[in-house]
N, C-alpha and C positions, 0 to 999 in steps of 0.2 A: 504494500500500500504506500502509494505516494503523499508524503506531509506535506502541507502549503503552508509555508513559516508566517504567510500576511493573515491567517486564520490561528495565527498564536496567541493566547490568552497575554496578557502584559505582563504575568508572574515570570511567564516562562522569557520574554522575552531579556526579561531582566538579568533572568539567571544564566540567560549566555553569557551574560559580560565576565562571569565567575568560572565558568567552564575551563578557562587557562588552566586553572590550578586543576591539578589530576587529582591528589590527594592531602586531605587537612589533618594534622596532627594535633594533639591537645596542648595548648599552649601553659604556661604556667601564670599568665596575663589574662586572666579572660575577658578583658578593654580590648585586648589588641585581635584577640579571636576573632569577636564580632567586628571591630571596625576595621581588620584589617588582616582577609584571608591568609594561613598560611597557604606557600607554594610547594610545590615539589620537590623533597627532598634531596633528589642529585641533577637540580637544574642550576649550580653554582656557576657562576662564570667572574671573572676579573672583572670591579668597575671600571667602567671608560671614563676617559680623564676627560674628553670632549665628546659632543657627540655627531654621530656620523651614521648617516639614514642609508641601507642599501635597500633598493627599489626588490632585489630579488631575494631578497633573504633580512624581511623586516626585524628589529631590535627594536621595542618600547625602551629597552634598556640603556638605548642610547642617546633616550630623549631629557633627560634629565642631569647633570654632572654633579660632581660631589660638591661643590661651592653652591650652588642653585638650590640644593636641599639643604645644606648647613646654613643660609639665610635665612630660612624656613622654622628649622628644627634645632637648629643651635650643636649641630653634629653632623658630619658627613656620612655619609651610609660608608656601611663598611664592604657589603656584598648586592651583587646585582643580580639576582637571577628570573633569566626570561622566561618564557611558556606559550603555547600558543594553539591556541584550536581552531578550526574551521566545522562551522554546522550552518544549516538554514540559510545559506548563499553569503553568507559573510565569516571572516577571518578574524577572531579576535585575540589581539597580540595582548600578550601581559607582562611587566616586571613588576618584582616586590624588592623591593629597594631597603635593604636590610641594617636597623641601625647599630651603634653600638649597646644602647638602649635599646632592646627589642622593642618594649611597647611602644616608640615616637616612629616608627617604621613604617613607610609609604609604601601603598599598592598605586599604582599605573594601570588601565586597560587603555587599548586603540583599540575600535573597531571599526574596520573599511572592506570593502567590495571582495569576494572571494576570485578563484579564478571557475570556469568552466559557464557549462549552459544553465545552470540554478542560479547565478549568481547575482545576488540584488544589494541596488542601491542601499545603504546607511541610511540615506536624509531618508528614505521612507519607512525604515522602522524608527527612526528618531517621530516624525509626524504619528507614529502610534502609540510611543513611550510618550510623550510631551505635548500631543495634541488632537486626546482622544473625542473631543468634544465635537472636530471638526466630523468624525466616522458618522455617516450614517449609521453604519450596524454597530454595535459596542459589544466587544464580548464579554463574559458573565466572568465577573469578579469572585476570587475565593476567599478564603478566610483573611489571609496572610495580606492579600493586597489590602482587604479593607481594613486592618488596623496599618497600612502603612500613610501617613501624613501626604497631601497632595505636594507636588514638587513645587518649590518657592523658585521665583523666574528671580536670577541674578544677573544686573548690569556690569557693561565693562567689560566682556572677558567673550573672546570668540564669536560666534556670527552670535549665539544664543546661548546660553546655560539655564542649569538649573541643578537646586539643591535638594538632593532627598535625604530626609533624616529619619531615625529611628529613637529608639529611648536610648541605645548604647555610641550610636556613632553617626554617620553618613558620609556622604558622598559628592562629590561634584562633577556635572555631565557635561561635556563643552562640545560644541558641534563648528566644524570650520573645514567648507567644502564639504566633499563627499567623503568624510572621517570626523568620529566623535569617539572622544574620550571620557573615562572615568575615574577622578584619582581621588585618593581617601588617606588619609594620616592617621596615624595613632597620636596617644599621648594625653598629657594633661588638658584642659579647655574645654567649654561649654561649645554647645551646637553653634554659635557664632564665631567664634573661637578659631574652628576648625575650617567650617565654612571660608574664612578670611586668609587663611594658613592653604586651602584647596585652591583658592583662585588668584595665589603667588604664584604656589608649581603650576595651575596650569597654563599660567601667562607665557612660563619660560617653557612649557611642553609644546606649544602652538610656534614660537618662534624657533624650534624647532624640526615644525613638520612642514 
């Protein structure tokens, strides 16, 4: 049976953007659990001191440098490891950006156009995650969506963002072209905090891509 990704409920679509990570391990932080997936246990790589986009063989991990996040977080990451899945016609790249402090530790997602004959647009599942009001038809909400907070529209940062929050953490969604991002921090700070600390890195993640 063939799945149609545009007939995805919005939970699911969300939980692509987490799919990078293969598997989560119990953290001894559990701040940083929630807001701030572990990765894959043997996806270590050396951090990149600059960064440098290859077209064939994407790195989120090289969209961020160790300076760029120690502005941020008051420490440079010590380990960079990337991850990356492809489902439902798009490609979503991940690094978790590892700090010496585990709990102040930033996740990164891209997500942009896959290759072959499935492969669909971003800005059109961004238009489903962030602007479902426009849909004629609206798919049926489950539990988990409706205690989640509707997204807060953030200015200043990429063509569009938006902030989703939770009781433990959130996240910041930035869309520029046909690629949108989501990055998230760990650490001490209230949901504004955070929010304000998301839309630093993602300034320097956009003059990047």
């Amino acid at each position: 049976m063939k799945f149609h990704p545009q007939h995805w409920p919005l939970a699911t679509l969300l939980s692509l953007l987490l799919l990078a990570t293969a598997s989560c391990s119990k953290s001894k932080a559990p701040a940083l659990a929630a807001a701030t997936p572990q990765p894959t246990a043997n996806s270590s790589q050396p951090a990149p001191s600059s960064p440098a986009v290859k077209e064939s063989d994407f790195d989120a991990c090289a969209l961020l440098t160790k300076e760029e996040v120690r502005a941020v977080q008051d420490e440079p990451f010590a380990t960079a490891r990337p991850s990356q899945k492809t489902g439902g016609g798009v490609t979503v790249a991940q690094c978790y950006f590892e700090l010496p402090t585990p709990v102040n530790s930033v996740v990164l997602t891209v997500t942009q156009k896959a290759d072959g004959p499935d492969a669909r647009d971003p800005r059109e599942m961004w238009q489903e995650l962030f602007h479902r009001e426009n849909q004629t038809e609206k798919p049926r909400e489950d539990a988990k969506e409706k205690e989640r907070a509707a997204p807060e529209k953030v200015e200043g940062v990429g063509e569009e963002a938006f902030w989703s929050g939770t009781r433990v953490g959130g996240a910041l969604h930035v869309l520029k072209g046909n690629v949108f991002i989501r990055i998230s921090v760990g650490g001490a700070g209230d949901q504004a905090a955070k929010k304000e600390k998301s839309k630093a890195l993602a300034q320097s993640v956009l003059k990047h891509l």
